[in-house]
C-alpha positions in Angstrom: -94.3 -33.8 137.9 -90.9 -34.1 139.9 -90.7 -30.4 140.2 -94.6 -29.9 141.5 -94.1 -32.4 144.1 -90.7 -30.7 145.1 -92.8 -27.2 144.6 -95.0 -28.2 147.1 -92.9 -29.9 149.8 -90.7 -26.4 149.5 -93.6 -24.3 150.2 -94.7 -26.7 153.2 -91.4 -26.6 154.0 -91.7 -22.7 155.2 -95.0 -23.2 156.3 -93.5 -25.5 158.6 -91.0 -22.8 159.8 -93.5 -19.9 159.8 -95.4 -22.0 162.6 -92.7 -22.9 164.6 -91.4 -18.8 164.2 -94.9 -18.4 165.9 -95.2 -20.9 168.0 -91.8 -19.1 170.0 -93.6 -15.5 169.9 -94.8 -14.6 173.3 -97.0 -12.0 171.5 -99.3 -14.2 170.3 -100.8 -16.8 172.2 -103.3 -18.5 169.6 -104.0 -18.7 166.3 -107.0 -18.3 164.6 -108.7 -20.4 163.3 -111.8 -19.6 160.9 -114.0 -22.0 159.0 -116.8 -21.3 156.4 -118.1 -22.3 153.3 -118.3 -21.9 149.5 -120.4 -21.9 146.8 -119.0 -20.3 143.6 -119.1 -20.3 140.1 -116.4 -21.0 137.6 -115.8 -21.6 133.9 -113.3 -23.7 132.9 -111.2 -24.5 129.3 -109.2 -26.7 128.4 -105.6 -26.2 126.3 -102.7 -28.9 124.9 -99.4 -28.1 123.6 -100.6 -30.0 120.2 -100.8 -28.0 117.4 -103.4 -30.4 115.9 -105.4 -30.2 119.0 -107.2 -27.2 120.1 -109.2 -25.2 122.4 -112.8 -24.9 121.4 -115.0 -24.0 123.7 -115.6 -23.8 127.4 -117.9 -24.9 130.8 -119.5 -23.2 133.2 -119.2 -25.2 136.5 -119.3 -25.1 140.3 -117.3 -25.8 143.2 -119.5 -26.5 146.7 -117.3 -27.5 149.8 -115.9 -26.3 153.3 -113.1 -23.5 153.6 -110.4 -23.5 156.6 -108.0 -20.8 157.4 -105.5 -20.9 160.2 -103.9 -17.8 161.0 -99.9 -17.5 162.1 -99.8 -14.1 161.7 -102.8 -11.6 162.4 -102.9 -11.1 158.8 -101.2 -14.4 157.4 -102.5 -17.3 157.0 -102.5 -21.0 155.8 -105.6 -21.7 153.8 -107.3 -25.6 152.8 -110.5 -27.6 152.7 -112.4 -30.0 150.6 -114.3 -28.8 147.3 -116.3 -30.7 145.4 -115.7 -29.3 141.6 -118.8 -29.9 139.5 -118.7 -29.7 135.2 -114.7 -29.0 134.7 -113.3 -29.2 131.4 -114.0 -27.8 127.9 -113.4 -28.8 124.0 -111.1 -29.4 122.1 -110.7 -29.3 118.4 -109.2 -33.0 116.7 -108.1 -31.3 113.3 -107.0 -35.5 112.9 -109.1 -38.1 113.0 -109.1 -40.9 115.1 -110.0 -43.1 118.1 -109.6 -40.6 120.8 -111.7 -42.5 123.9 -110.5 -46.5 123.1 -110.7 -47.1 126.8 -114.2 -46.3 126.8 -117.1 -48.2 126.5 -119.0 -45.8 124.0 -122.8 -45.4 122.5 -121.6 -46.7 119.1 -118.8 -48.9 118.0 -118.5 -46.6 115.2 -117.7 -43.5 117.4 -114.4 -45.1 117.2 -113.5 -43.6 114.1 -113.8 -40.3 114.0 -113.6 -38.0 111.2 -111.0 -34.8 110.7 -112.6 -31.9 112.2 -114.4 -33.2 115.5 -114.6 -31.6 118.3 -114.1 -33.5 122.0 -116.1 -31.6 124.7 -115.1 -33.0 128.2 -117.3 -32.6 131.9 -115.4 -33.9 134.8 -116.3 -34.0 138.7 -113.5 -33.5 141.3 -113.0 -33.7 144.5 -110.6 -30.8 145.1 -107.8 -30.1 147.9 -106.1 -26.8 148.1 -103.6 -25.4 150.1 -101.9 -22.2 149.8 -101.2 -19.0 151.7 -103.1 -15.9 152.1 -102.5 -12.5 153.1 -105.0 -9.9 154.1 -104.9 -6.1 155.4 -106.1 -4.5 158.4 -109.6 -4.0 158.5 -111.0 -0.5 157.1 -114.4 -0.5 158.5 -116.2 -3.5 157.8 -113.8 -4.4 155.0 -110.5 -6.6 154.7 -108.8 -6.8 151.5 -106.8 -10.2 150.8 -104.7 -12.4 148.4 -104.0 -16.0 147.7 -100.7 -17.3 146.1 -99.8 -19.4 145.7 -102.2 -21.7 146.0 -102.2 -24.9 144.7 -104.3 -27.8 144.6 -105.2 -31.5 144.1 -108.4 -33.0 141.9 -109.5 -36.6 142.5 -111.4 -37.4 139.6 -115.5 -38.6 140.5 -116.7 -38.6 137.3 -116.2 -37.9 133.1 -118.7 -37.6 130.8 -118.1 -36.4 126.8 -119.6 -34.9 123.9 -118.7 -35.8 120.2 -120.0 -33.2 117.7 -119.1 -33.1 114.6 -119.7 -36.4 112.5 -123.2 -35.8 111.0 -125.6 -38.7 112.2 -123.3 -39.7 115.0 -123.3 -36.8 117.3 -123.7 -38.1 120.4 -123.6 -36.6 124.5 -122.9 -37.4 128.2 -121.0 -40.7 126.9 -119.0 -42.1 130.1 -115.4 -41.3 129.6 -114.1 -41.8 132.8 -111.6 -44.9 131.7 -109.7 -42.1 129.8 -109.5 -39.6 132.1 -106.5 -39.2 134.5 -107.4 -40.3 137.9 -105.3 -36.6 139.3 -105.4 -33.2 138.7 -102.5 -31.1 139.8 -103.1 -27.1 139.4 -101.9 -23.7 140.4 -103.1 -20.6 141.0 -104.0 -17.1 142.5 -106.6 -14.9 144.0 -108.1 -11.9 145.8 -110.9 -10.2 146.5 -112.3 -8.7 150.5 -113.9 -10.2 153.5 -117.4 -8.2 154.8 -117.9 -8.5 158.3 -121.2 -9.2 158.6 -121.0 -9.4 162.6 -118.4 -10.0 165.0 -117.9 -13.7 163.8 -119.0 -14.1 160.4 -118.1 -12.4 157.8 -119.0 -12.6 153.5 -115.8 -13.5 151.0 -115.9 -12.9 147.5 -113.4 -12.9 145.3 -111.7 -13.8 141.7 -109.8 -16.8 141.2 -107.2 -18.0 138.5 -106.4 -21.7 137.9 -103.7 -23.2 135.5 -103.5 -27.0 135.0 -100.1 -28.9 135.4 -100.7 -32.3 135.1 -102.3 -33.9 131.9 -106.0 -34.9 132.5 -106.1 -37.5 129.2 -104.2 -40.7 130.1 -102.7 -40.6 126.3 -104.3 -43.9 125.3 -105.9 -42.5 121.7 -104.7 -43.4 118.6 -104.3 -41.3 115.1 -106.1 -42.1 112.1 -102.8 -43.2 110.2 -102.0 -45.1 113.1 -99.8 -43.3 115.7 -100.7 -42.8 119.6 -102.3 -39.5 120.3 -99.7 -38.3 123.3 -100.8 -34.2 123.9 -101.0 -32.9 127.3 -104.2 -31.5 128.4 -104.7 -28.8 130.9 -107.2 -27.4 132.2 -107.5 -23.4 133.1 -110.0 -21.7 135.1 -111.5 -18.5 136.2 -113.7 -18.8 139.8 -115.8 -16.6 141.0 -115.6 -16.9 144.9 -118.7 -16.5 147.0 -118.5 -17.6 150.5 -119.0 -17.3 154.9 -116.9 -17.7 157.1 -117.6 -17.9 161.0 
C-alpha cells in the first residue's frame, strides 16, 4: 500500500510541475476546462493470489457520475470526477470449506459452515474517485482520438451484498455482507477511445477501459474449516465501456 500512496503523490508531483510549466507560458493564457457526464457499462471479476480460491464468474455493472478535464496543454490534460460504481465484484470458487462472512449477520446460522466446493459471488457499490492524465490528438474533422494512463482511482464502499451457491438446501442471495468488505478500493488502470464533436461545445466520448485492483477488498476475517484464518487478497479487474458528453 506504501508504494501506491507514494505512486500517487509522484504522479501529483509532476502534475504539480506540468501546471506551474504552464502557468509561466505566455502562449497560453487559459486552460480549459471541460465537464460532462457518464453513463457506461462494465463487467467486473474478481481474482486472489490463493490457490484454493478462485475466479468463477463475473458481473455486469454500471458506473453513473460527472467527468472533469482540465487542460495544461491543448492536448494534455488532468482528468477526475465522482462515479458512482453500481454491481462490482464477481465469484470466487472456496475449494475449502469454511466460515468465509463471520462478520456478517447472515440468513442462516448454518451458512456458517460451508461445505468444500462453494462458490462466493460478491455485488458491491462504490463511490469512485479517479484521477489520471489524458492525452488526445488534433482534431481530424469531427474526430479526436485520446488515451488515459495512468489513471488511477479510489472506491468508497456504499454497499455489499453476496450469493452462496453451492450447498444444496442452503443456497441463499443478496445476504448483506458489508461488515466483511474493505471499506477502500485502490485500482489502476488505462484507456482510449475518440471524442465526436457534436457542436462547437459538446462533444460524445466513448471509449474502452481496463481496471486492475491493488488493494484487497475482503478484510481477511474468515476462517478455514480445520481452523486457520482465511488471509487471500482479493482484487477486483474490470473492463468499462465508456459512454459519455462533455460540454
Amino acid at each position: 500500500m506504501k508504494k501506491i500512496v507514494l505512486g500517487i503523490i509522484y504522479f501529483l508531483g509532476l502534475s504539480i510541475l506540468a501546471q506551474a510549466q504552464y502557468t509561466q507560458d505566455n502562449s497560453v493564457n487559459n486552460g480549459e476546462l471541460r465537464l460532462g457526464f457518464q453513463l457506461s457499462p462494465s463487467v467486473s471479476w474478481l481474482s486472489t493470489d490463493d490457490k484454493a480460491i478462485n475466479g468463477n464468474g463475473s458481473v455486469v455493472g454500471m458506473r453513473l457520475g460527472m467527468m472533469g478535464e482540465y487542460y495544461f496543454r491543448e492536448n494534455y490534460a488532468l482528468i477526475s470526477g465522482v462515479n458512482f460504481a453500481f454491481n462490482q465484484g464477481g465469484t470466487l470458487l472456496h475449494e475449502e470449506g469454511g466460515n468465509f462472512w463471520s462478520k456478517s449477520e447472515l440468513s442462516d446460522t448454518a451458512l456458517t459452515a460451508l461445505p468444500g466446493g462453494v462458490n462466493l459471488k460478491y455485488h458491491i457499490q462504490y463511490i469512485e474517485v479517479p484521477l489520471g492524465l489524458k492525452m488526445r490528438t488534433k482534431e481530424f474533422g469531427y474526430i479526436r482520438y485520446f488515451a488515459e494512463i495512468p489513471l488511477f482511482s479510489l472506491g468508497v464502499k456504499v454497499q455489499a451484498r453476496g450469493d452462496i451457491k453451492g450447498t444444496s438446501r442452503l443456497d441463499t442471495e443478496r445476504e448483506n455482507i458489508k461488515k466483511d468488505v474493505n471499506l477502500f478500493n485502490v485500482n489502476w488502470g488505462f484507456g482510449g477511445g475518440i471524442h465526436y464533436a457534436l457542436s462547437e461545445d459538446t462533444a460524445f466520448v466513448g471509449g474502452l477501459y481496463y481496471q486492475q485492483g491493488v488493494s484487497d477488498i475482503t478484510d481477511d476475517s474468515g476462517i478455514k474449516i480445520d481452523g486457520t484464518q482465511e488471509k487471500s487478497k482479493a482484487v477486483i479487474q474490470s473492463i468499462t465501456l465508456r459512454i459519455g458528453i462533455l460540454f
